[in-house]
LODREN-671351 format. One record per residue (C-alpha): residue number from 0; residue in one letter; chain; x negated, y, z. Coordinates in Angstrom, 1 decimal. Layout:
// residues N
<node><num>NUM</num><residuo>a</residuo><cadena>A</cadena><px>X</px><py>Y</py><pz>Z</pz></node>
...
// end
This chain:
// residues 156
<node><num>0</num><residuo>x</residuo><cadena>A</cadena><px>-8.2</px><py>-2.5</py><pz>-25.1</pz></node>
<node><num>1</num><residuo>x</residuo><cadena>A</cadena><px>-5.2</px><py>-3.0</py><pz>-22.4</pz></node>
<node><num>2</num><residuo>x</residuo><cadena>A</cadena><px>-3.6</px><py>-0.2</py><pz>-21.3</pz></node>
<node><num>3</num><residuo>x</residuo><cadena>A</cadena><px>-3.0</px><py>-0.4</py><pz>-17.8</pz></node>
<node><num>4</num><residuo>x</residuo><cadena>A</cadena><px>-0.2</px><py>1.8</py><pz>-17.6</pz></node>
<node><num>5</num><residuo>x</residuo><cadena>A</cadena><px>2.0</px><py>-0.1</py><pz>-19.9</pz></node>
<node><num>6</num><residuo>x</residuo><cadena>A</cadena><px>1.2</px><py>-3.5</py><pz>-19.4</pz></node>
<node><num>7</num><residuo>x</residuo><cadena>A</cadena><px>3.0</px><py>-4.8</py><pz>-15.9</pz></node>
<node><num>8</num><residuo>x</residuo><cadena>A</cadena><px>1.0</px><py>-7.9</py><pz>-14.8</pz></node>
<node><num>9</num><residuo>x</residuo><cadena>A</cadena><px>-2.2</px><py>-6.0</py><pz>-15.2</pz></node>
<node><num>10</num><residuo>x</residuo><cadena>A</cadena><px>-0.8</px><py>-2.9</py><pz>-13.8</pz></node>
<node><num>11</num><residuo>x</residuo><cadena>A</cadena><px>0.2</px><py>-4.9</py><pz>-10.8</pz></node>
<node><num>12</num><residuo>x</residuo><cadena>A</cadena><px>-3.0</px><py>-6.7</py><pz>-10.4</pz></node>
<node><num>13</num><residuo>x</residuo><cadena>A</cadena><px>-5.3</px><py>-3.8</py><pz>-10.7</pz></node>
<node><num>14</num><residuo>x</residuo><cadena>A</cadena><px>-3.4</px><py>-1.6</py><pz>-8.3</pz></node>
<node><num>15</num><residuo>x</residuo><cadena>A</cadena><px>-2.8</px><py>-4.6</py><pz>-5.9</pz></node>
<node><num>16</num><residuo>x</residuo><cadena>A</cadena><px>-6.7</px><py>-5.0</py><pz>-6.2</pz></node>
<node><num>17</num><residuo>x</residuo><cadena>A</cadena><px>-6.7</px><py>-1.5</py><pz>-5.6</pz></node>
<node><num>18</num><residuo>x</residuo><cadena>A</cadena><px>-5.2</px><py>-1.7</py><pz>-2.2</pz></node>
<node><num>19</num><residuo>x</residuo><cadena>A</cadena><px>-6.9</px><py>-4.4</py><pz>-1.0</pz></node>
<node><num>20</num><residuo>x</residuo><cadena>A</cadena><px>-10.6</px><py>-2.5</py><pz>-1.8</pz></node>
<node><num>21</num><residuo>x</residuo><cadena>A</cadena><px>-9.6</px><py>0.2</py><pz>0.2</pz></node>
<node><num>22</num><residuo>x</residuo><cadena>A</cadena><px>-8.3</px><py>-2.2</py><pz>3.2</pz></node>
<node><num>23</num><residuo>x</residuo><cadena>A</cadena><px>-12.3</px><py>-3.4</py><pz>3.2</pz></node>
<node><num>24</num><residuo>x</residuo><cadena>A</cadena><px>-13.8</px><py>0.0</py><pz>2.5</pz></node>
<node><num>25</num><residuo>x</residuo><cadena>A</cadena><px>-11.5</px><py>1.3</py><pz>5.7</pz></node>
<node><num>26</num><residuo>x</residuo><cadena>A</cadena><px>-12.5</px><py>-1.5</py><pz>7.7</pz></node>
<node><num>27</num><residuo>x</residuo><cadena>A</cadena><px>-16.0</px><py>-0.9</py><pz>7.0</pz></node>
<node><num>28</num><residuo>x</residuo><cadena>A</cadena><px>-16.1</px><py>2.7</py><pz>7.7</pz></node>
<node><num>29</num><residuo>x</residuo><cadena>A</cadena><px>-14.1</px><py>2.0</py><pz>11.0</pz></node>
<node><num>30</num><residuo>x</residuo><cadena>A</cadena><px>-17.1</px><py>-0.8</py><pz>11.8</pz></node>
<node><num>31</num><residuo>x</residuo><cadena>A</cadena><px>-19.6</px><py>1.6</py><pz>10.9</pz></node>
<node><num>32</num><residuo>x</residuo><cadena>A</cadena><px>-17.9</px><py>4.6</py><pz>13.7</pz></node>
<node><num>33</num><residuo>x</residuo><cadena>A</cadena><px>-17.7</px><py>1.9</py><pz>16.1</pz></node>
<node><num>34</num><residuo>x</residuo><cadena>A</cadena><px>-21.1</px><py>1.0</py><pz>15.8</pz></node>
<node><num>35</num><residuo>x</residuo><cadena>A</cadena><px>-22.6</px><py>4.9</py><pz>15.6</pz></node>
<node><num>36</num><residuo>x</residuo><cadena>A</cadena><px>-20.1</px><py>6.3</py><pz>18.3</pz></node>
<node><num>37</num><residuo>x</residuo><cadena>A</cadena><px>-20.0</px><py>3.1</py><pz>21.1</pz></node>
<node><num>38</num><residuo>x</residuo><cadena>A</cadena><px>-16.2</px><py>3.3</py><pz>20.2</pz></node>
<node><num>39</num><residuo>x</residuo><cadena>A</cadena><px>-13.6</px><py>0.6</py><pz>20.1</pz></node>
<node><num>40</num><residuo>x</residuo><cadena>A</cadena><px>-10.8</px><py>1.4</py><pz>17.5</pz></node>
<node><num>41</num><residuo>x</residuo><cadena>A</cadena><px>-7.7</px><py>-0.6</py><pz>17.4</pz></node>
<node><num>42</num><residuo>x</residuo><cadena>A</cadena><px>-7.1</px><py>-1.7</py><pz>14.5</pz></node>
<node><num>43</num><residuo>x</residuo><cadena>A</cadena><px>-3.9</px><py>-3.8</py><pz>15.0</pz></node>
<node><num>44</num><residuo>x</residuo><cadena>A</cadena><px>-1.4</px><py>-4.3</py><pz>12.8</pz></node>
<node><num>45</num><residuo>x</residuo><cadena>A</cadena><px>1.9</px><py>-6.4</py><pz>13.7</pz></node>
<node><num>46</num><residuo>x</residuo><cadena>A</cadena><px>0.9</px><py>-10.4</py><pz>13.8</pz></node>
<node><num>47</num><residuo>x</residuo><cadena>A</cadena><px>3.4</px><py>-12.1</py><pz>16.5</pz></node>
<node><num>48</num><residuo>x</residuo><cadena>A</cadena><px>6.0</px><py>-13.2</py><pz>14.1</pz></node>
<node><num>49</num><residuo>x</residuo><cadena>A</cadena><px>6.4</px><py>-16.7</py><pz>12.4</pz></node>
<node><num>50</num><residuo>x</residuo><cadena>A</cadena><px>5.2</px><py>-17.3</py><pz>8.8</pz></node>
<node><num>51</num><residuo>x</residuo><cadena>A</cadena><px>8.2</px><py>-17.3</py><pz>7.5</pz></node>
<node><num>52</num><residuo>x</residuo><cadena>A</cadena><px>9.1</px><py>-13.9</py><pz>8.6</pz></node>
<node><num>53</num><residuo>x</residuo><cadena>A</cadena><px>6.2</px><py>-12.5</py><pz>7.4</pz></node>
<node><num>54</num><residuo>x</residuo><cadena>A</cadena><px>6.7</px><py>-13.7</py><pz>4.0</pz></node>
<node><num>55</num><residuo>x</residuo><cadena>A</cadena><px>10.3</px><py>-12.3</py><pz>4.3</pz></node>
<node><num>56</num><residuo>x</residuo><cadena>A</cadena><px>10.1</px><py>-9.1</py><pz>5.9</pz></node>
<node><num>57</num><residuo>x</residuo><cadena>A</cadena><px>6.3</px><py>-8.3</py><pz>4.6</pz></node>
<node><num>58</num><residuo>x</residuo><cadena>A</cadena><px>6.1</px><py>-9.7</py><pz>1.3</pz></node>
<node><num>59</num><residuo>x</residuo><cadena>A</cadena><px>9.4</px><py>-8.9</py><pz>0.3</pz></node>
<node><num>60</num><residuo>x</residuo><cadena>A</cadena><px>11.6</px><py>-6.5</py><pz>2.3</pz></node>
<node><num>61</num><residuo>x</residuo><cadena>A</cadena><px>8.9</px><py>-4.2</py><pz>3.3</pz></node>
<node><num>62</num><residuo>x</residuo><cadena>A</cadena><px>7.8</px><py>-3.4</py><pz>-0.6</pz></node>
<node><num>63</num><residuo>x</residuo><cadena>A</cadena><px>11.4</px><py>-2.7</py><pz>-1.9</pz></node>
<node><num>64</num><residuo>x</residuo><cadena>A</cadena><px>11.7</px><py>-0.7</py><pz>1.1</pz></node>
<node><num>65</num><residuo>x</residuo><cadena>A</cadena><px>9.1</px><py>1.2</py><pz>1.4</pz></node>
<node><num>66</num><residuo>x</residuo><cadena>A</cadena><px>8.8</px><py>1.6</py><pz>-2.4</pz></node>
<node><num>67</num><residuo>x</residuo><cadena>A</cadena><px>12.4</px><py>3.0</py><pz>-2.4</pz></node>
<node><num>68</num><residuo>x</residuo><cadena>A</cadena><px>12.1</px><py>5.6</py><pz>0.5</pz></node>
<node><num>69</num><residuo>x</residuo><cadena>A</cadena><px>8.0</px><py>6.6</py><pz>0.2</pz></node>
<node><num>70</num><residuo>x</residuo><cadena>A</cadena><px>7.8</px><py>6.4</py><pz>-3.7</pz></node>
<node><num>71</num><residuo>x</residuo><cadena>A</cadena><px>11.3</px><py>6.4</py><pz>-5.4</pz></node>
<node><num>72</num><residuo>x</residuo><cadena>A</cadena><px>12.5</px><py>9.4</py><pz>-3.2</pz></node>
<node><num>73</num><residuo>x</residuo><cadena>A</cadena><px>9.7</px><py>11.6</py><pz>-2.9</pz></node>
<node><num>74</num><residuo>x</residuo><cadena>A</cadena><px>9.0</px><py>11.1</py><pz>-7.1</pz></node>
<node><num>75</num><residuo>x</residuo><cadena>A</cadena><px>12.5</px><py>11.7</py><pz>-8.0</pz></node>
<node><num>76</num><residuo>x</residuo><cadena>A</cadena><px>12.5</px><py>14.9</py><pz>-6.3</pz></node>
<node><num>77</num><residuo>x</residuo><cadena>A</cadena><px>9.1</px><py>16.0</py><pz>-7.5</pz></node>
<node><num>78</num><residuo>x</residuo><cadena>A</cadena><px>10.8</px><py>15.1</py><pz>-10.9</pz></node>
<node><num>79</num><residuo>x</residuo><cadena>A</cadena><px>13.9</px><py>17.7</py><pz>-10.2</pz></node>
<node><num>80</num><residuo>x</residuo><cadena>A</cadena><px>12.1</px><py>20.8</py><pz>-8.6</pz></node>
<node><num>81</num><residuo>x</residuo><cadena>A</cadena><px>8.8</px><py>20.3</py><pz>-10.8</pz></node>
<node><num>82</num><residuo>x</residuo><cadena>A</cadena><px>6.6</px><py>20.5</py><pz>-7.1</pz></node>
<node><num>83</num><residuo>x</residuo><cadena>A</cadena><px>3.1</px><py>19.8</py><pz>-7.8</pz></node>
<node><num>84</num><residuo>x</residuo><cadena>A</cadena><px>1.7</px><py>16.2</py><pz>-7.9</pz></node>
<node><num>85</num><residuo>x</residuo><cadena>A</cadena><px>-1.1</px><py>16.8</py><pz>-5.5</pz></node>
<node><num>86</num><residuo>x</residuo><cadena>A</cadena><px>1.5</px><py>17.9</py><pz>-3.0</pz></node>
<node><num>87</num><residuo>x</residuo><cadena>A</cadena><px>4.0</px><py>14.6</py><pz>-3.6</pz></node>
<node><num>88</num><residuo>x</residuo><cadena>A</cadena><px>1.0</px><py>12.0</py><pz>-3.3</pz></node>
<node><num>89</num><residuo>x</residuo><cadena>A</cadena><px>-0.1</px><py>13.8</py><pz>0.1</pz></node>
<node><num>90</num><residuo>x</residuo><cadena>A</cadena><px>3.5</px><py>14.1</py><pz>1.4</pz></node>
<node><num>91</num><residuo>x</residuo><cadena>A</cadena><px>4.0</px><py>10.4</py><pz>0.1</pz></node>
<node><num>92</num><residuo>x</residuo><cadena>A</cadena><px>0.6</px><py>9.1</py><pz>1.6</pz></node>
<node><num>93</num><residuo>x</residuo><cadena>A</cadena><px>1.8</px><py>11.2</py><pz>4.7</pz></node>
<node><num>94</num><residuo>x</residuo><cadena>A</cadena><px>5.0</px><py>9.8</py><pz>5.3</pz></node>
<node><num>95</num><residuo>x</residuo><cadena>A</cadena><px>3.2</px><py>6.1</py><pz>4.6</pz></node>
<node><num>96</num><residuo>x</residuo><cadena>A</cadena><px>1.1</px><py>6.2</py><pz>7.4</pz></node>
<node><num>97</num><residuo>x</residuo><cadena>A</cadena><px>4.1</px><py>7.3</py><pz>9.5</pz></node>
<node><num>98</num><residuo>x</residuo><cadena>A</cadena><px>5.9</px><py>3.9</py><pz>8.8</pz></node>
<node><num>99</num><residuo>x</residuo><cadena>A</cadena><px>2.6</px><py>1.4</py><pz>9.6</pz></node>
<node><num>100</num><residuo>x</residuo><cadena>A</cadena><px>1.5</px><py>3.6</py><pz>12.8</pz></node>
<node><num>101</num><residuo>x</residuo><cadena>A</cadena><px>0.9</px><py>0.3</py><pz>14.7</pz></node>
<node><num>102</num><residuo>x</residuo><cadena>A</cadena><px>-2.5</px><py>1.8</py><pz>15.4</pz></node>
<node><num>103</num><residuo>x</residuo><cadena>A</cadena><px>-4.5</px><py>5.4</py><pz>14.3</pz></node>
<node><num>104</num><residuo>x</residuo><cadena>A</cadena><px>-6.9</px><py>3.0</py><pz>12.6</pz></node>
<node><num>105</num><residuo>x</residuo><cadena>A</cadena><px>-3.8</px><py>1.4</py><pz>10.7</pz></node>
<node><num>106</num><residuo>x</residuo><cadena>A</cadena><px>-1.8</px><py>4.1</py><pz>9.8</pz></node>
<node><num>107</num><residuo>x</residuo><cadena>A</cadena><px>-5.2</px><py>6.2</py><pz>7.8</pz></node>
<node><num>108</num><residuo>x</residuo><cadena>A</cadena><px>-5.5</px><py>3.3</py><pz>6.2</pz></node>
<node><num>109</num><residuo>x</residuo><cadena>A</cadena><px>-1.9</px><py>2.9</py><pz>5.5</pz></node>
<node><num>110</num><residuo>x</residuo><cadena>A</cadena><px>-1.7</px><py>6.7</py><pz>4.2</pz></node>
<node><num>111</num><residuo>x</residuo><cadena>A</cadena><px>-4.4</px><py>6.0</py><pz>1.9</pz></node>
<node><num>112</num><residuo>x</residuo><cadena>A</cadena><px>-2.3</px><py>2.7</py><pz>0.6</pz></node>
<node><num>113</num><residuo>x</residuo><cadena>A</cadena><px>0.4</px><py>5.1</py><pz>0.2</pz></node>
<node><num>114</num><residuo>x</residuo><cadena>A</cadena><px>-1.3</px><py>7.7</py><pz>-1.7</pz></node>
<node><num>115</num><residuo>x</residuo><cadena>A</cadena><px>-2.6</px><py>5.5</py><pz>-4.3</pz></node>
<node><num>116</num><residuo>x</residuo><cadena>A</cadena><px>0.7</px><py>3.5</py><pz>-4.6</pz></node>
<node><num>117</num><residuo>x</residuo><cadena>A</cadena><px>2.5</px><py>7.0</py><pz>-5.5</pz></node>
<node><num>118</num><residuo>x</residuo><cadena>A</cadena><px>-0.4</px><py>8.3</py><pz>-8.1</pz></node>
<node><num>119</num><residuo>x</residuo><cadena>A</cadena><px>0.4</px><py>4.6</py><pz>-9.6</pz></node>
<node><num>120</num><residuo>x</residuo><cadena>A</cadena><px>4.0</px><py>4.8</py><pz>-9.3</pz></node>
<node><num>121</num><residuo>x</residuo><cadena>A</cadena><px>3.9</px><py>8.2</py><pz>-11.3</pz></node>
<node><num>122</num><residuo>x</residuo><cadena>A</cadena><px>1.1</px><py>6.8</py><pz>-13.7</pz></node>
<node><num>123</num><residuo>x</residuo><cadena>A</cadena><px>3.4</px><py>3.7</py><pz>-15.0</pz></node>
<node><num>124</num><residuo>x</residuo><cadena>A</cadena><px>4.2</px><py>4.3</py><pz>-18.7</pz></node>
<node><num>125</num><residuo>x</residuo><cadena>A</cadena><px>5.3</px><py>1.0</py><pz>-19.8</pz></node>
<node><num>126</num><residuo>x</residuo><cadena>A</cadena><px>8.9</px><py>0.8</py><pz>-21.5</pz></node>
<node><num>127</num><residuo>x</residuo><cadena>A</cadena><px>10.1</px><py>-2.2</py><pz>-20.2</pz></node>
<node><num>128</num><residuo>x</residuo><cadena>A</cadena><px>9.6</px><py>-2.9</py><pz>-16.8</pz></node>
<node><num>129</num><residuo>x</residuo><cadena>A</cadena><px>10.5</px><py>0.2</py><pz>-14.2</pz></node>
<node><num>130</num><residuo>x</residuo><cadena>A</cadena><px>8.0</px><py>2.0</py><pz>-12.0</pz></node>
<node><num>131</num><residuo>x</residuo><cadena>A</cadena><px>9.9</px><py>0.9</py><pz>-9.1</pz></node>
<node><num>132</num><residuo>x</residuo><cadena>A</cadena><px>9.6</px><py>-2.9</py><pz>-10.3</pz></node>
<node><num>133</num><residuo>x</residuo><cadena>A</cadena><px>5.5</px><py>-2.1</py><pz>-10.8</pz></node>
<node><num>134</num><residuo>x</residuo><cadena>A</cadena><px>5.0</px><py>-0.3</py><pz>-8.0</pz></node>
<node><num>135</num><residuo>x</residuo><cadena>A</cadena><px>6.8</px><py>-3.0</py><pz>-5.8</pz></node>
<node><num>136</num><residuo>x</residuo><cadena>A</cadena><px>5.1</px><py>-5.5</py><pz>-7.2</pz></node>
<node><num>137</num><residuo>x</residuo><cadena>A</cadena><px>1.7</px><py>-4.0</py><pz>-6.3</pz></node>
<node><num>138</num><residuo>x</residuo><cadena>A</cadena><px>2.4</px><py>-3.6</py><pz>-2.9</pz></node>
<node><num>139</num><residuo>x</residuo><cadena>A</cadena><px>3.9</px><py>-6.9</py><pz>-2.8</pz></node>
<node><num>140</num><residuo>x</residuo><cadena>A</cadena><px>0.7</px><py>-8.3</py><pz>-4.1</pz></node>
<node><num>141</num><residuo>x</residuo><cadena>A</cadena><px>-1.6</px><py>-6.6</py><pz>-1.4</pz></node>
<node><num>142</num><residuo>x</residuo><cadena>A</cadena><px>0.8</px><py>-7.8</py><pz>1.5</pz></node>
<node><num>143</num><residuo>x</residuo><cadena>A</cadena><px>0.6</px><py>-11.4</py><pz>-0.1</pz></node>
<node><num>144</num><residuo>x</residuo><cadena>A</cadena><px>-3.0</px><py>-11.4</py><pz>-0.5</pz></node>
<node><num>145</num><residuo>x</residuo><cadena>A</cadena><px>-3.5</px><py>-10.4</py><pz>3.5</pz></node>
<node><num>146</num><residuo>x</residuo><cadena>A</cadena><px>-0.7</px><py>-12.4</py><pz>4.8</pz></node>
<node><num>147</num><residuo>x</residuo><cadena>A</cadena><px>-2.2</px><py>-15.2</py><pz>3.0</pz></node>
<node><num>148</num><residuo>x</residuo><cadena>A</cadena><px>-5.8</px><py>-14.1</py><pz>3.9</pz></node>
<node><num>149</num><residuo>x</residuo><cadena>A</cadena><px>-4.4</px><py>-14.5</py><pz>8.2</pz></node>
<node><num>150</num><residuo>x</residuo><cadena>A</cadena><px>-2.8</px><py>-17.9</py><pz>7.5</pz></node>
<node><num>151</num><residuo>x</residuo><cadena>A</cadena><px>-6.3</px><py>-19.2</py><pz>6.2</pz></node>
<node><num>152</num><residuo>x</residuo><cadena>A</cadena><px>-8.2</px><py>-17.4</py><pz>9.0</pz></node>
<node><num>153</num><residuo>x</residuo><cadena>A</cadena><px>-5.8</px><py>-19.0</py><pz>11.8</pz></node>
<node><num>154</num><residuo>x</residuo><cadena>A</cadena><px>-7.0</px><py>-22.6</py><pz>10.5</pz></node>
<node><num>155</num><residuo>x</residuo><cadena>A</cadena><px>-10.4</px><py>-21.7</py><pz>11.7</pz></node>
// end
């Protein structure tokens, strides 16, 4: 059996996958309190940039980034004052959603995103590779897989 908290290319693929689920499961439950509610939610994110710039700033920057400030940070001073867990994915998943608050829609979805990238930052075991490098990678992944997702929707 793998262990996915010590082997880093499955580690990043499930928690990528991860991410992206709970993209469609938020969109679906946004559709579904459109539809019951006669609402129209924004749900935009930021999409008026070149390709390029995307890759840069979305694929790459944004994850070390964001995966310094909203997982490094908040985990290494859970680590020193032994605060609970519960209390460090919430603040985490908190402060996530504060970042991506392009719309309300966005930034739930977002604080969920961050949630579960800080339960998997603290869940990485593995000897050789970093949490940091992991978690980046992850979030990385998810980015790449919507970014990618846009540029085959635009051909249409």
């Amino acid at each position: 059996m793998i262990c996915l908290n010590k082997k880093p290319a499955v580690f990043v693929f499930v928690w990528g996958g991860v991410l992206v689920l709970i993209t469609y499961a938020c969109t679906f439950l946004v559709a579904v309190v459109e539809s019951w509610f006669d609402l129209k939610i924004d749900k935009n994110g930021v999409s008026e940039h070149t390709w390029l710039f995307k890759l840069i700033v979305f694929c790459v920057i944004a994850p070390l980034l964001e995966t310094y400030l909203l997982q490094f940070l908040p985990y290494d001073y859970y680590k020193r004052h032994h605060k609970s867990m519960a209390w460090l994915i919430l603040v985490a998943g908190v402060l996530f959603a504060l970042f991506h608050m392009y719309s309300i829609a966005y930034a739930i979805v977002a604080g969920i995103k961050g949630m579960m990238l800080t339960y998997a930052y603290a869940s990485w075991q593995g000897k050789h590779v970093s949490r940091f490098v992991v978690t980046t990678m992850a979030h990385a992944f998810n980015n790449i897989y919507f970014l990618t997702l846009e540029l085959i929707m635009s051909l249409f």
